[in-house]
ZAKOLVEX-266564 format. One record per residue (C-alpha): x, y, z; residue number from 0. Coordinates in nm, 3 decimals, decimal comma, padded with zeros to 5 digits. Layout:
# ZAKOLVEX-266564
<atom X="X" Y="Y" Z="Z" num="NUM"/>
...
This chain:
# ZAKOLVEX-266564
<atom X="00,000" Y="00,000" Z="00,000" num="0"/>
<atom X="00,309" Y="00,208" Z="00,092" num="1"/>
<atom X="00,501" Y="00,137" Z="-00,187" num="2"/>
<atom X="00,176" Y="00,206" Z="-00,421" num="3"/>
<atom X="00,110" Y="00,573" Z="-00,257" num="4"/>
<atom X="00,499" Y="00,651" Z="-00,337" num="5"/>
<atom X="00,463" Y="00,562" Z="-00,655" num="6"/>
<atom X="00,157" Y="00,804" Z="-00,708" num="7"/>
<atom X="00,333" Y="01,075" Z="-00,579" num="8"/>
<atom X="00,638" Y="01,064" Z="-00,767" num="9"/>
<atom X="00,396" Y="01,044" Z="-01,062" num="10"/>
<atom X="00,225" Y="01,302" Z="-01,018" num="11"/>
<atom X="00,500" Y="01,511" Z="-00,919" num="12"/>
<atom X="00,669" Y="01,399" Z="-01,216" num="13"/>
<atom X="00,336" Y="01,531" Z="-01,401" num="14"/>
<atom X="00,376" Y="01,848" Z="-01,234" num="15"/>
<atom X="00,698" Y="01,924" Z="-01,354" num="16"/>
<atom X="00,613" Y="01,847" Z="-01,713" num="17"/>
<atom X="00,328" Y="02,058" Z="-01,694" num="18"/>
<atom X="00,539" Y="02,338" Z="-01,539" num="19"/>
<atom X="00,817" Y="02,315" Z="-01,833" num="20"/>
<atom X="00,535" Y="02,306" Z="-02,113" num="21"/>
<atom X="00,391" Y="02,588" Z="-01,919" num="22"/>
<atom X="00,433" Y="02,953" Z="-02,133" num="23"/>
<atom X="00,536" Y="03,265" Z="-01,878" num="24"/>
<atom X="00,627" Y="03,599" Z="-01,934" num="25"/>
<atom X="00,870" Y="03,752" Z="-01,739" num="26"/>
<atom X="00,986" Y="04,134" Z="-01,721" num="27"/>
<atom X="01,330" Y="04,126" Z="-01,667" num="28"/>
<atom X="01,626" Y="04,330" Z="-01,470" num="29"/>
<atom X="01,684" Y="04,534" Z="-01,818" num="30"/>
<atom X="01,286" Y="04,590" Z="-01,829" num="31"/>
<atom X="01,261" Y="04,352" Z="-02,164" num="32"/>
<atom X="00,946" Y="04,152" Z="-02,160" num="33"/>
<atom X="01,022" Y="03,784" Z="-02,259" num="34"/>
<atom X="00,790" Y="03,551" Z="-02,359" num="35"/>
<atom X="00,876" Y="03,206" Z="-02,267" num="36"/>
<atom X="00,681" Y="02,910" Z="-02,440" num="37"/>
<atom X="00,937" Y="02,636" Z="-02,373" num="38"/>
<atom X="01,157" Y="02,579" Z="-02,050" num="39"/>
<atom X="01,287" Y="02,226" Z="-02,084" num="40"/>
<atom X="01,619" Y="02,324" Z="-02,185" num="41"/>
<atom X="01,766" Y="02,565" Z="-02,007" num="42"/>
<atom X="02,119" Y="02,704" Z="-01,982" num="43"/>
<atom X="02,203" Y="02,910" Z="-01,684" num="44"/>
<atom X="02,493" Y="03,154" Z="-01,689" num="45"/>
<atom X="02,610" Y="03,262" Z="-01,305" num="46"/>
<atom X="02,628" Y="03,033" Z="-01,052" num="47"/>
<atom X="02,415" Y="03,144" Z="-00,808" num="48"/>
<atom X="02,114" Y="03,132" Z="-01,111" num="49"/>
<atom X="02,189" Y="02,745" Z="-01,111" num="50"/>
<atom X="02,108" Y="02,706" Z="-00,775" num="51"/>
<atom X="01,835" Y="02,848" Z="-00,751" num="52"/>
<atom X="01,723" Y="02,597" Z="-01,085" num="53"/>
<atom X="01,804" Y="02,298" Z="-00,827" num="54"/>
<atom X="01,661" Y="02,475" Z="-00,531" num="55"/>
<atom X="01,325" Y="02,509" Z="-00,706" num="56"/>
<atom X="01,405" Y="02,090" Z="-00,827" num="57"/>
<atom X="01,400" Y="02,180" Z="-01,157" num="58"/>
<atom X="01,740" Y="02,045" Z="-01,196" num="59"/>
<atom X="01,624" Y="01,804" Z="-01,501" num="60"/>
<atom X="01,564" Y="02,093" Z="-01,732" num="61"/>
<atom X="01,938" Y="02,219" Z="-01,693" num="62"/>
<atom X="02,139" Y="02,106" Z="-02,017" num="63"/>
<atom X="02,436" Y="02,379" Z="-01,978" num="64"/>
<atom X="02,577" Y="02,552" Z="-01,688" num="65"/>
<atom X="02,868" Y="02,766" Z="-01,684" num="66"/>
<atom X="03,229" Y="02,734" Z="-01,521" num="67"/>
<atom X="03,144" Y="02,930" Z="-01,213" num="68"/>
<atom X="02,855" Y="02,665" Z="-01,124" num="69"/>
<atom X="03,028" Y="02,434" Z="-00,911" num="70"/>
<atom X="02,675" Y="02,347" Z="-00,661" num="71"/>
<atom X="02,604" Y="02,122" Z="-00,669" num="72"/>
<atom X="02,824" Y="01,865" Z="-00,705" num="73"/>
<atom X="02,579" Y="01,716" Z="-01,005" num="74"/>
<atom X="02,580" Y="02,027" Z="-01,182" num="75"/>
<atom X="02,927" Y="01,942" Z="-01,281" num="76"/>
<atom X="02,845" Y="01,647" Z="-01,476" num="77"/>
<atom X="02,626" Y="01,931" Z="-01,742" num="78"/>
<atom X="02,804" Y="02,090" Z="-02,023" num="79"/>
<atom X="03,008" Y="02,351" Z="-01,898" num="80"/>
<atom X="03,026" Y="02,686" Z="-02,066" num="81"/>
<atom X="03,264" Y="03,005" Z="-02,016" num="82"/>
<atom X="03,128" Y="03,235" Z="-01,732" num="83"/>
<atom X="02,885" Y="03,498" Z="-01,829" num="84"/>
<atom X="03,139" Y="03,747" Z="-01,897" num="85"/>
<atom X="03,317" Y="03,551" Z="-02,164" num="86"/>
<atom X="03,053" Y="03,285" Z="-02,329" num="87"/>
<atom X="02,970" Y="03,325" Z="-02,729" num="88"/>
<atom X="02,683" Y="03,295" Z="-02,842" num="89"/>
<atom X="02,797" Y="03,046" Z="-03,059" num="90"/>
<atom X="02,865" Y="02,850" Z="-02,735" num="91"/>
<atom X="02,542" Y="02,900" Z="-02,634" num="92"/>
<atom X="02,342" Y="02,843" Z="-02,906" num="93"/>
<atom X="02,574" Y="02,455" Z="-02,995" num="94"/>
<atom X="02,350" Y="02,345" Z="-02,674" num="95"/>
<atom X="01,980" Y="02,392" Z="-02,868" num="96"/>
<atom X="01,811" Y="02,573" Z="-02,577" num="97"/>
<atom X="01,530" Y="02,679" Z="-02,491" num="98"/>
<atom X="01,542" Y="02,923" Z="-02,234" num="99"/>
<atom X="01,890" Y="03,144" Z="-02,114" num="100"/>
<atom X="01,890" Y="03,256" Z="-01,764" num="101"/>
<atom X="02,156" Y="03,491" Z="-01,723" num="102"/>
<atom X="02,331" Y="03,738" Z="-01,500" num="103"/>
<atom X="02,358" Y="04,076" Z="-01,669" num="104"/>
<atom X="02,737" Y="04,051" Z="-01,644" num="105"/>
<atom X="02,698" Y="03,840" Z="-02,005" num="106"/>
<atom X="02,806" Y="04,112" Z="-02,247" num="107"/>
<atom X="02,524" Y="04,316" Z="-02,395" num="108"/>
<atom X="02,630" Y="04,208" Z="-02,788" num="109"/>
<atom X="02,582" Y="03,826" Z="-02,683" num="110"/>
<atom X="02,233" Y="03,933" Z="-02,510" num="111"/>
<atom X="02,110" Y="04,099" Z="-02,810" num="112"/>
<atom X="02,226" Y="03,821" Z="-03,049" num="113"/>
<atom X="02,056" Y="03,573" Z="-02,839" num="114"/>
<atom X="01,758" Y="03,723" Z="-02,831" num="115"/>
<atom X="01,797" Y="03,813" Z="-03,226" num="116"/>
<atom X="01,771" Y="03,463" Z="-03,290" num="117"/>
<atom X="01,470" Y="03,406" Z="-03,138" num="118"/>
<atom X="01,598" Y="03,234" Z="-02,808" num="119"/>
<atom X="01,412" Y="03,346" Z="-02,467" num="120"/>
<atom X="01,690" Y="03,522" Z="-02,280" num="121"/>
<atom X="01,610" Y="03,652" Z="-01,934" num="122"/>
<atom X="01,856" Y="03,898" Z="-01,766" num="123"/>
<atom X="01,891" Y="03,873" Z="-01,393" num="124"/>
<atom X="02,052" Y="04,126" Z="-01,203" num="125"/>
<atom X="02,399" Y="04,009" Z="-01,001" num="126"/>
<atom X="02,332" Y="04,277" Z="-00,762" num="127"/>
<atom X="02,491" Y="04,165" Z="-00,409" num="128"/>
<atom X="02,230" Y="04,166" Z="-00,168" num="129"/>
<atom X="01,948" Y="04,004" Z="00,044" num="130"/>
<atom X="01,659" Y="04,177" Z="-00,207" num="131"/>
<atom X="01,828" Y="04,122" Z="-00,510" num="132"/>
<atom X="01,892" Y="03,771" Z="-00,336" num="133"/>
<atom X="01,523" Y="03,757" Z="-00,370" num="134"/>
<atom X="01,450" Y="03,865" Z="-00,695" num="135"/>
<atom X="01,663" Y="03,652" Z="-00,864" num="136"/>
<atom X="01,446" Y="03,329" Z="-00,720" num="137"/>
<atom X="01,156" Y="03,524" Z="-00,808" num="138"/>
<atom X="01,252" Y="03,527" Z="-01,187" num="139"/>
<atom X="01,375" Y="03,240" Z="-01,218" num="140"/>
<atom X="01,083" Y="03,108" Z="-01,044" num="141"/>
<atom X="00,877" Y="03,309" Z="-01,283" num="142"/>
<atom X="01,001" Y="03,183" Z="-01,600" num="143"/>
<atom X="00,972" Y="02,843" Z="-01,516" num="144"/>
<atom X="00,632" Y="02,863" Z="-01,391" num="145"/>
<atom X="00,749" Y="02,811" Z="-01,066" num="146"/>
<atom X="00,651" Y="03,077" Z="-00,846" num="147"/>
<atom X="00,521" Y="02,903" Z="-00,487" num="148"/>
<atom X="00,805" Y="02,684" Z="-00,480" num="149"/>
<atom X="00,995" Y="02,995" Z="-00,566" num="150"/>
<atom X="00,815" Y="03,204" Z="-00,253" num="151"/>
<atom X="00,896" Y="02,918" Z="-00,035" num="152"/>
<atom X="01,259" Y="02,916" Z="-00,069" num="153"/>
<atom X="01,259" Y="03,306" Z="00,022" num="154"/>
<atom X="01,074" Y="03,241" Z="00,292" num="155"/>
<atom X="01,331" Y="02,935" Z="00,440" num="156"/>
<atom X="01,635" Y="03,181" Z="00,353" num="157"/>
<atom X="01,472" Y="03,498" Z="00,547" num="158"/>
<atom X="01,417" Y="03,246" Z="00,820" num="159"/>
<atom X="01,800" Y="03,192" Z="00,877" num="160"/>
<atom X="01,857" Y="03,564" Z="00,833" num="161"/>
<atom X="01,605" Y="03,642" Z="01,107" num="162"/>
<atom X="01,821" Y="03,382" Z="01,320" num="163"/>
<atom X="02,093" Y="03,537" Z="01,273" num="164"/>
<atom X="02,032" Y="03,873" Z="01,361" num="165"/>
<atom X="01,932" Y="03,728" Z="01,714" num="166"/>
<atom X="02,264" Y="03,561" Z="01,708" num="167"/>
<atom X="02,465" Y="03,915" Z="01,726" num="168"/>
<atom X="02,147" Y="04,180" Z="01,842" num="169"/>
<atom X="02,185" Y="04,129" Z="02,195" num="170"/>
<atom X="02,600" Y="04,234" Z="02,196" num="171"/>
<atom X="02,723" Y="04,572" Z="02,114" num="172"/>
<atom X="03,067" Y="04,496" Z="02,015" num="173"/>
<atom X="03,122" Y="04,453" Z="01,635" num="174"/>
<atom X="03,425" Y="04,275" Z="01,538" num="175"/>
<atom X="03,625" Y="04,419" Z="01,241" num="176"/>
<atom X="03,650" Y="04,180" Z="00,944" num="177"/>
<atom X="03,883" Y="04,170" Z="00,640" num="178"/>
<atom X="03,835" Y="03,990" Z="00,316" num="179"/>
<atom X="04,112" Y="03,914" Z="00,107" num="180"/>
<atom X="04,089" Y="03,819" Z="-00,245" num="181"/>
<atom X="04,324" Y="03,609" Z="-00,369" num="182"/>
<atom X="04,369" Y="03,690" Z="-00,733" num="183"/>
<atom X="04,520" Y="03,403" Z="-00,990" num="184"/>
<atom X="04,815" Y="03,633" Z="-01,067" num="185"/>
<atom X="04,881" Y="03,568" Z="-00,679" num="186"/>
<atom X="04,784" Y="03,974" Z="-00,628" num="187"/>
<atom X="04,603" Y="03,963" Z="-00,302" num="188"/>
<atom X="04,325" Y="04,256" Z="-00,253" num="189"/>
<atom X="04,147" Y="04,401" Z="-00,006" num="190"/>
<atom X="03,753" Y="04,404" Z="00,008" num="191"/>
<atom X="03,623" Y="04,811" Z="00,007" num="192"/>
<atom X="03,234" Y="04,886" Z="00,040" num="193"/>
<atom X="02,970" Y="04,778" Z="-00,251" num="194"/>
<atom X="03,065" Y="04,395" Z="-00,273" num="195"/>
<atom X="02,968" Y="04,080" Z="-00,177" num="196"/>
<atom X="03,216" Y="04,050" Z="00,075" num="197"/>
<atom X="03,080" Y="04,412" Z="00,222" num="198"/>
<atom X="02,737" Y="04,327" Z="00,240" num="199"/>
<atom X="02,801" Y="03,950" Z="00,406" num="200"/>
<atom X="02,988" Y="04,075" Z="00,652" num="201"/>
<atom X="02,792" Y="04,364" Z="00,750" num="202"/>
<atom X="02,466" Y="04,067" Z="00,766" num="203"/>
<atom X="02,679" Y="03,890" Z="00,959" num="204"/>
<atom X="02,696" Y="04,141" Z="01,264" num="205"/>
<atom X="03,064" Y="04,253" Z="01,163" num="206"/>
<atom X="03,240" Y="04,543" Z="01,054" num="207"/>
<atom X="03,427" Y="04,597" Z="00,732" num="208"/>
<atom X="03,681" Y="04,888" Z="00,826" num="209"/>
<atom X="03,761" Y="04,927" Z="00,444" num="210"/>
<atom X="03,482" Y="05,177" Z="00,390" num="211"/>
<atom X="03,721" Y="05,472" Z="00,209" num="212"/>
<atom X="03,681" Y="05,307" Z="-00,091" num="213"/>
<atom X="03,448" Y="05,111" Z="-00,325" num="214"/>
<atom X="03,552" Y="04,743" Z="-00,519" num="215"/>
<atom X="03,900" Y="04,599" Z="-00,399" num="216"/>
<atom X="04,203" Y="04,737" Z="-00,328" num="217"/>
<atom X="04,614" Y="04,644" Z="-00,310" num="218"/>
<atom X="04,708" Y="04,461" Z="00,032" num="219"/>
<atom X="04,958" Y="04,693" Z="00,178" num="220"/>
<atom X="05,139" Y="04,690" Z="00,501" num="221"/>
<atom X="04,989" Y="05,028" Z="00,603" num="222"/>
<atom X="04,616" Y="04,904" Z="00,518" num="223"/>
<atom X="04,644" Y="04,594" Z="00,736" num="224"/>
<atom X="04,822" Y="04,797" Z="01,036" num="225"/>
<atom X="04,569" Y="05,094" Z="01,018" num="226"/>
<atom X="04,255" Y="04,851" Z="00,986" num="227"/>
<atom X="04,401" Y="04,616" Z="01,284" num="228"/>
<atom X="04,063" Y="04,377" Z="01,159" num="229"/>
<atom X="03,974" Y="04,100" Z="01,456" num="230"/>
<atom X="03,939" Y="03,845" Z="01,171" num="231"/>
<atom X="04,067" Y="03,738" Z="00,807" num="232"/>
<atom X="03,811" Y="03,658" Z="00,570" num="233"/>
<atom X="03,883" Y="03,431" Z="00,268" num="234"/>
<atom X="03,734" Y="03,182" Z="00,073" num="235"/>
<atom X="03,866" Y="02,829" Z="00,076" num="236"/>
<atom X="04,028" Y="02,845" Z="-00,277" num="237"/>
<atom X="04,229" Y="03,174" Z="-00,169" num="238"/>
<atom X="04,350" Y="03,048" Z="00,097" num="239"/>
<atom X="04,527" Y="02,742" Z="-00,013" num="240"/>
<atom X="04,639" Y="02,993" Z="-00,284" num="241"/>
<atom X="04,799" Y="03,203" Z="-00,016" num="242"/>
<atom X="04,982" Y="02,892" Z="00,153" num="243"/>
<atom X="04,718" Y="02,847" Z="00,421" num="244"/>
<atom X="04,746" Y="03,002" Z="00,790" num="245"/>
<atom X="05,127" Y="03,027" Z="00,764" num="246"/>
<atom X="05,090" Y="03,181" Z="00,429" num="247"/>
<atom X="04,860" Y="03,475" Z="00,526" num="248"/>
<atom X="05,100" Y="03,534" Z="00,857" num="249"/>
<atom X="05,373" Y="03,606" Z="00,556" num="250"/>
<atom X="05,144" Y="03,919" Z="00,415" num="251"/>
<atom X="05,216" Y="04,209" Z="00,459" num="252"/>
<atom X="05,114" Y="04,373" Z="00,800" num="253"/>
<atom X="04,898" Y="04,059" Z="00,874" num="254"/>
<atom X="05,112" Y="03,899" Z="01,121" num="255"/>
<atom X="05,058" Y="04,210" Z="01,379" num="256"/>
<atom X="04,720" Y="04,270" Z="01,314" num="257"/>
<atom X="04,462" Y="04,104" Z="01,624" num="258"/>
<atom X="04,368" Y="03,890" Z="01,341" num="259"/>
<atom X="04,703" Y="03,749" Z="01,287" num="260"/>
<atom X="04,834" Y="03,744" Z="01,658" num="261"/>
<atom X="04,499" Y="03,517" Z="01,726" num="262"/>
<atom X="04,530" Y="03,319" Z="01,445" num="263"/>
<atom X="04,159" Y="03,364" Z="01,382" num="264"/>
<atom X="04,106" Y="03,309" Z="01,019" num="265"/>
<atom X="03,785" Y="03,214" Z="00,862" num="266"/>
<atom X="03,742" Y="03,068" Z="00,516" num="267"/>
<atom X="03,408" Y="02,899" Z="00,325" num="268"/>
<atom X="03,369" Y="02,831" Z="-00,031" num="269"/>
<atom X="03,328" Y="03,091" Z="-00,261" num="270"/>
<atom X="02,997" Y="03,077" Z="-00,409" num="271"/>
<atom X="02,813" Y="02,996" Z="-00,037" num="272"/>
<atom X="02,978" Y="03,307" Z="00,098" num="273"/>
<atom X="02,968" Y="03,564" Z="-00,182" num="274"/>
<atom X="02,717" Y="03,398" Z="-00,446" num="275"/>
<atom X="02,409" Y="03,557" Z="-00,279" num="276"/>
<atom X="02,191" Y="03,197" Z="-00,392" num="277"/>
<atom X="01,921" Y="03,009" Z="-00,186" num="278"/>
<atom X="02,216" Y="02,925" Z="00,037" num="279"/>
<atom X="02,229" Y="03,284" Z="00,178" num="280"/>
<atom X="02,068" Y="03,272" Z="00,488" num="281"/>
<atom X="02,230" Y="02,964" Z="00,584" num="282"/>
<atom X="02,585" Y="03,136" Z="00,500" num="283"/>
<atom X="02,495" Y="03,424" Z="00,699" num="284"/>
<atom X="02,412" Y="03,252" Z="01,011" num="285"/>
<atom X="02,699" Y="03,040" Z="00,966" num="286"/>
<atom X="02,934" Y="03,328" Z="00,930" num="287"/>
<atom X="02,713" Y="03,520" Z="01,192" num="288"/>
<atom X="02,779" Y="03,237" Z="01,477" num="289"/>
<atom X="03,150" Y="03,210" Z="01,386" num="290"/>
<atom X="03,250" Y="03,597" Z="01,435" num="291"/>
<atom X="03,046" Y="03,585" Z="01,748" num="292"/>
<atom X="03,195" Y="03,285" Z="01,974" num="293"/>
<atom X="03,107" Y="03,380" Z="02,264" num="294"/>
<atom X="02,755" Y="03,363" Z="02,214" num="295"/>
<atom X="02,754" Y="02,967" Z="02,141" num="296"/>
<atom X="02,907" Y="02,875" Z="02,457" num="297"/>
């Protein structure tokens, strides 16, 4: 009897999904063009966070191209893989027969308007770094596939963990003063300023980004690192193996007499969980949130 309901129900949720991909939208995207979408069984994504939010909403069977910077989930590494949005042809693009792009609007404007010029449904998504723009992305992508509850759900869960957090770090007044360092593949390390990703998880996080004189990243320089004096290193886990690990960023400039450095305390998380503002950013906050604020899980 058990065995016969579970079969139902993956039935009919398989019936659902078919019905959802055969389903037409239209979406008004982040450039304000209104796409109609008639067809989303094959879709390629282009940003990372955008693919995500494809297997977040378990739509993951539609995918038949990602691109380079998708690396969650571990299955969507087994799709063809395409150059990032910043560097994909349209040629590329077109070689896997979509039909539906989902893009960030980092994908150069030339390759958006020859997509679109040959008749393939290309939304752009804004790759604005924060919680709302967090939200519309699901919401579009949700949108074009006809997805929209599932879609609303997932906002809800992440605005859950956010909400969490926040209670995490309200009740202390002390901030503690957090810098990210990019680790460049030239081996150029820079410094996170206001307006990025790293700015606006840190600052959700209940911490303080003392590199607020200027916008984008920066040189590392002995005088920054001294004059900052941050109470923790921020990294992702690529950069720092790049760097040579702990020892490594003790051997940067400044770092080794900074609190963070004396304390050793060093935090690093993979890239796109920490900076890729996907249906993993509540959960990345509060992780983040609870690890700059020990003394609160004791």
């Amino acid at each position: 009897m058990k065995r016969n309901a579970a079969i139902l129900a993956l039935f009919v949720s398989s019936l659902i999904a078919v019905q959802a991909a055969n389903s037409p939208a239209i979406v008004t995207d982040s450039t304000g063009e209104r796409i109609e979408i008639k067809d989303s069984s094959r879709i390629v994504t282009l940003g990372s966070s955008l693919t995500e939010i494809v297997y977040a909403l378990k739509a993951e069977k539609r995918l038949i191209a990602v691109d380079a910077t998708s690396n969650y989930p571990l299955e969507a590494q087994k799709l063809l893989q395409l150059p990032s949005a910043r560097s994909v042809t349209v040629e590329a693009v077109i070689n896997a027969k979509p039909s539906l792009v989902l893009t960030l609007d980092t994908a150069l404007p030339d390759t958006i308007k020859a997509l679109r010029k040959l008749n393939v449904p290309t939304v752009v998504i804004s790759a604005k770094d924060s919680l709302e723009n967090a939200e519309n992305k699901i919401r579009y992508v949700a949108q074009a596939l006809s997805l929209q509850n599932q879609g609303e759900d997932i906002i809800r869960s992440f605005k859950k963990d956010i909400a969490i957090a926040k209670s995490v770090y309200s009740s202390i007044r002390t901030r503690p003063k957090v810098m990210f360092l990019y680790s460049g593949s030239n081996g150029k390390i820079t410094v996170s300023g206001r307006d990025t990703a790293a700015d606006a998880i840190i600052k959700l996080a209940g911490g303080i980004n003392p590199m607020q004189s200027y916008t984008g990243y920066a040189p590392l320089s002995q005088e920054i690192a001294l004059t900052s004096n941050p109470d923790v290193i921020l990294m992702t886990n690529l950069g720092l193996t790049g760097v040579g690990g702990i020892d490594g960023i003790l051997k940067l400039p400044g770092l080794a007499n900074t609190n963070a450095g004396r304390n050793k305390n060093i935090l690093a998380y993979e890239g796109n969980y920490l900076l890729g503002f996907s249906p993993r950013v509540g959960k990345a906050v509060l992780e983040l949130s609870k690890a700059l604020h020990p003394e609160l899980n004791k």
